[in-house]
N, C-alpha and C positions, 0 to 999 in steps of 0.2 A: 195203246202205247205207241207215241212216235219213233219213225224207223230210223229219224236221221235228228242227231243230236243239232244246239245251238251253233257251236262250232264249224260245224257241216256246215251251217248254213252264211253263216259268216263269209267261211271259203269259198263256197260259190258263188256267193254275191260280190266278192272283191273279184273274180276271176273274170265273171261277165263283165263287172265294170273296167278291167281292164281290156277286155276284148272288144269293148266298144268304143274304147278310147284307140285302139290299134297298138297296145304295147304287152300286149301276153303272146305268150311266144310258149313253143314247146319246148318241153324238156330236153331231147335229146341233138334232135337238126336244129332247135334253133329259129324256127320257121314263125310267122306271125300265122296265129290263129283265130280262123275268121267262121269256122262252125261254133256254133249254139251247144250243140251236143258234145264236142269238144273241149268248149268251155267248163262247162258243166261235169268233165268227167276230171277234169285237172283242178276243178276245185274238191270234188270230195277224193282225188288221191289225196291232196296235199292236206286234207283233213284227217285223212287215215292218218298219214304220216305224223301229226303233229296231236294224234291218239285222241280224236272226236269219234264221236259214236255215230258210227258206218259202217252198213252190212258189208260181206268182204265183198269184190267185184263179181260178177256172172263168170260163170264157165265157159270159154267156147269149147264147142266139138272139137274134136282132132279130125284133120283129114285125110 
């Protein structure tokens, strides 16, 4: 069973290809995003958001 729906993957691939063109930017600052893994995590939020099939985020520890 696939963990990550079509949509997911839509979102990610528009998200990289933005970040390789230099026009993805983060959510909040606003900033140009230029990590991979970053790319990658703002295409399946916005997948989540827009109700594609995506486990929820990892947990971090509290410190």
């Amino acid at each position: 069973m696939a963990r990550y729906g079509k949509k997911a993957a839509e979102k990610v691939e528009m998200a990289m290809h933005e970040r390789k063109k230099g026009t993805l930017r983060s959510g909040r600052s606003g900033k140009k995003v230029t990590s991979r893994k970053q790319a990658i995590a703002i295409g399946l939020s916005e997948a989540r958001a827009a109700g594609g099939k995506v486990p929820p985020p990892k947990k971090r520890p509290r410190k």
